[in-house]
N, C-alpha and C positions, 0 to 999 in steps of 0.2 A: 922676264916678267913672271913673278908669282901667282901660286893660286888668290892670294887674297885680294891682289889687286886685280887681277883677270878677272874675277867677281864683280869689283866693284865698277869696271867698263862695263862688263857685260848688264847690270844691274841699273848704272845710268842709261845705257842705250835701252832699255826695255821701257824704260821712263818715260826718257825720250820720245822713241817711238809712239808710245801711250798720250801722250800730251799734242804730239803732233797731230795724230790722226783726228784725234778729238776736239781741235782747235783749227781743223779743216774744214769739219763739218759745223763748223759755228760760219764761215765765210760766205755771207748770203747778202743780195741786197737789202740795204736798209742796216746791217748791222752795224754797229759801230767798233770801229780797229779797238778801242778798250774793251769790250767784250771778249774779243779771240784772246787778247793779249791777258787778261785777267782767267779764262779759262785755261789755256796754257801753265800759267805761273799756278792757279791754284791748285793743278794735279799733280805738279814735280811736284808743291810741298805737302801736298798728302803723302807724298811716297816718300816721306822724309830723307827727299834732296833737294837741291837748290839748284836755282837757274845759272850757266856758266858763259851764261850773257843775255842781257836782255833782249827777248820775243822781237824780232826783225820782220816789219809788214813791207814788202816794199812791193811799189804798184805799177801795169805798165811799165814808163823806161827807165824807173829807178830799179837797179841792179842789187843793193846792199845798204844795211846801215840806217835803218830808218826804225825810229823804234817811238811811239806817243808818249805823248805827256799826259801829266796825272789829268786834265781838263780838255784835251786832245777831241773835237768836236767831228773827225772825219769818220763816214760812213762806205761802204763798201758799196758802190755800183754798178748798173748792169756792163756789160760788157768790159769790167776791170782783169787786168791780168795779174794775180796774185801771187807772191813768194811768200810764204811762211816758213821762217829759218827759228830752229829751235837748240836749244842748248840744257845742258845738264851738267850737274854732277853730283856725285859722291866723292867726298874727301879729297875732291879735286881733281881725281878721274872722272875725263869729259867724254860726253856723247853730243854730236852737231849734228844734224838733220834738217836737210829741207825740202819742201815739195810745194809746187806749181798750181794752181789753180784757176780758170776761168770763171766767169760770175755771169750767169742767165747767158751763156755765149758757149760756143765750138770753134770762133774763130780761130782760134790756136791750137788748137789739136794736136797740129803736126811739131806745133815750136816747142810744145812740150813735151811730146816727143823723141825730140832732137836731144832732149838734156836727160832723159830716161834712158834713152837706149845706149848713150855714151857713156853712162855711170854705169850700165850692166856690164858694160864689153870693158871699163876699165876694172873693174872689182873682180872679173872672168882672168884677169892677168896679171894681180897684183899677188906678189909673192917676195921671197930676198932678194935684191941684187936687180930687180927688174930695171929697166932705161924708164930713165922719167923721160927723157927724150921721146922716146916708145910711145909712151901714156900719152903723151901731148897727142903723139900724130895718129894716134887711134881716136883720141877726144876729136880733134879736129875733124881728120877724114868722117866720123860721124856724122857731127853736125852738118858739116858738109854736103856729105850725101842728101842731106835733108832741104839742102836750098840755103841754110842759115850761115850764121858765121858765129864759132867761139868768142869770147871774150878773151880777148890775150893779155889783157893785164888784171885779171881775175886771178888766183889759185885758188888748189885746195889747198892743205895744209898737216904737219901732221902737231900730235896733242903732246904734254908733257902734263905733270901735276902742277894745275892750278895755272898753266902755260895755255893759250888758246892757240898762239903761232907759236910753234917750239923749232923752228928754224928749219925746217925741211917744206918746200914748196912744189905741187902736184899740179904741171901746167896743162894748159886746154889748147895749146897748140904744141909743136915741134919745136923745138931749141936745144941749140949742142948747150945754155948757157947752165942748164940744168944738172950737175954734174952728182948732190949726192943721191946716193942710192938705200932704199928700205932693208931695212934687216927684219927678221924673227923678233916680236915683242913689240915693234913699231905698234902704235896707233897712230888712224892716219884717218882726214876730213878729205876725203874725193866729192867735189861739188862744182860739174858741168852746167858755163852758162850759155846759153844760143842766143840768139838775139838774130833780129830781122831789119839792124842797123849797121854802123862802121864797124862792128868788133872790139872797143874797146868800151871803156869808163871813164869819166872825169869827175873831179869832185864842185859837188853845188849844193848849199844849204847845211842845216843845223841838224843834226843826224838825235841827237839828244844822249847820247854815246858817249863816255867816260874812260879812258885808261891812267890807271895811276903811273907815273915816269919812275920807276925803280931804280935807275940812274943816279936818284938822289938818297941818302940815310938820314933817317932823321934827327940824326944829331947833327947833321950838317946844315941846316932849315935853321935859321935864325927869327924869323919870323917869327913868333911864340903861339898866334892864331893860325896861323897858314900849318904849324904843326902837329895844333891839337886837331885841329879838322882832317889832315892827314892822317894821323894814328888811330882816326876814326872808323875812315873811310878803307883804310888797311883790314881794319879788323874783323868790317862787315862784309868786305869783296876781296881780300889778298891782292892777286894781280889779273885779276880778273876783270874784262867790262864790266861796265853799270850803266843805269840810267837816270837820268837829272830824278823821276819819280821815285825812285827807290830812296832817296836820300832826305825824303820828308824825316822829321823827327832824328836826323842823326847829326845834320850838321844843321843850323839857323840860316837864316835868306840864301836858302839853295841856289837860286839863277845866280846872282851876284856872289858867292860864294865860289862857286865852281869856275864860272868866268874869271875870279882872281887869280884863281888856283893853277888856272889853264896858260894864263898871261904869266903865272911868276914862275912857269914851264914842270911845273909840279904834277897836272894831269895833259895825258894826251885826247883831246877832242877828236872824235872820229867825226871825217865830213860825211853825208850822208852821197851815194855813188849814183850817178847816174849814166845812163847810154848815150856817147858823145853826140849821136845823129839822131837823139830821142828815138830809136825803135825801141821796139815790145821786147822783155829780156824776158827767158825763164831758167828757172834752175833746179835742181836736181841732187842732192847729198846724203851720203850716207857715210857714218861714221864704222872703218875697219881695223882689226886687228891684225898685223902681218903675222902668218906660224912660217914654219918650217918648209911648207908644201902649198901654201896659196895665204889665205886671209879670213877669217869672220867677221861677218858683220853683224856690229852689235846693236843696229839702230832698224832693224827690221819689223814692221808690223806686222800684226797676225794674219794679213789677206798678200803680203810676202815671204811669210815662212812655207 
């Protein structure tokens, strides 16, 4: 990795981090998820970046994947357990971050906890060559210790340009199934989830979440609208998520637009994730750079540094 691009990690995680902290303290009862989510987005674009997916609220035993619509009428209540998952970039170098939060409550203290302390102690041993094997059974034994149980079909993940999953996956349990291993220049999304249900996720509901199917070129789309909306949708997100609201003004009847789009296998539709046995999920992420001798992390806020 070059210095110009080690910049521009380093530069989206400061963003990041900035948007994050700052869209925590918007999480209060009474507010409404389009407030966080609208302070969020309007600080990356101060910082002249852009979000490298849409602002992820997800509440109690929804795990992942949940992001409002432009008229999205829910309010943050007392005793909610809140995830806010946040994304960046610059020129397609990503920062992911996310942090936990209770609402007028302590009940969770300890679950949040759980996903903090196991992101310290894997980022404490992330370096070239390390066992993701390893990393699992440190994530695990963690949470563990704590009473809870990881999400085992949860990862982290690591980043490429304009790549959110660039094919290397960071498990929160033990598995020989994990086989590649981090090099020097890796970036990499480490994000521990705990939960005080079965340990896993299933999918349930309308996440409002977007992937374009790159699978396809667009000279291959015969469809003549199904293409211009695609070369649209290309040009505003690359391959990056989106969310049904962002696509006001760029393509016409967005719900039914997108739903064709999804049907004629053109976009991938993220289900929004939930805790198979509805417990309380929290989660924990910090976006890292692997060097030579350990990792930086480039998504740290100022009461982290």
């Amino acid at each position: 990795m070059n210095d110009e691009i080690f910049d521009k990690y380093m530069r989206a995680g400061a963003i990041a981090a900035e948007a994050r902290d700052k869209g925590l303290k918007k999480i209060k009862r009474g507010v409404p998820f389009l407030e966080v989510v609208s302070t969020v987005e309007d600080i990356i674009q101060k910082h002249d970046a852009a979000p490298s997916f849409p602002v992820n609220i997800s509440v109690n035993e929804v795990a992942a994947h949940f992001s409002p619509l432009h008229d999205d009428q829910q309010v943050f209540k007392s005793g909610d357990l809140v995830k806010l998952d946040v994304g960046t970039h610059i020129d397609g170098y990503i920062a992911d971050t996310a942090v936990t939060t209770e609402v007028d409550s302590e009940e969770y203290t300890s679950l949040i906890a759980a996903s903090e302390d196991a992101l310290k102690k894997v980022i404490s041993m992330m370096k070239p060559g390390v066992s993701l094997s390893d990393i699992g059974k440190i994530v695990q034994q963690t949470i563990s210790s704590y009473n809870y149980h990881p999400i085992e079909n949860l990862t982290g993940h690591s980043l490429n340009q304009y790549t959110l999953h660039a094919g290397m996956s960071i498990p929160n349990v033990s598995s020989v199934s994990f086989q590649k291993k981090p090099k020097s220049g890796d970036a990499i999304a480490i994000e521990p989830f705990a939960t005080n249900g079965g340990g896993r996720v299933i999918s349930q509901g309308n996440s409002n979440i977007y992937l374009i199917n790159n699978r396809f070129r667009l000279r291959q789309i015969r469809d003549t609208r199904a293409k211009l909306q695609l070369r649209k949708l290309k040009k505003s997100f690359h391959s990056l998520p989106f969310t049904t609201r962002w696509c006001e003004g760029k393509i016409s009847n967005v719900s039914v637009s997108l739903q064709r789009l999804t049907h004629l296998g053109l976009l991938h539709h993220y289900p929004t994730l939930v805790e198979q046995n509805h417990g309380m999920v929290s989660q924990k992420e910090h976006t890292v750079i692997v060097t030579d001798d350990g990792c930086v992390v480039t998504t740290y806020g100022k009461h982290e540094q």
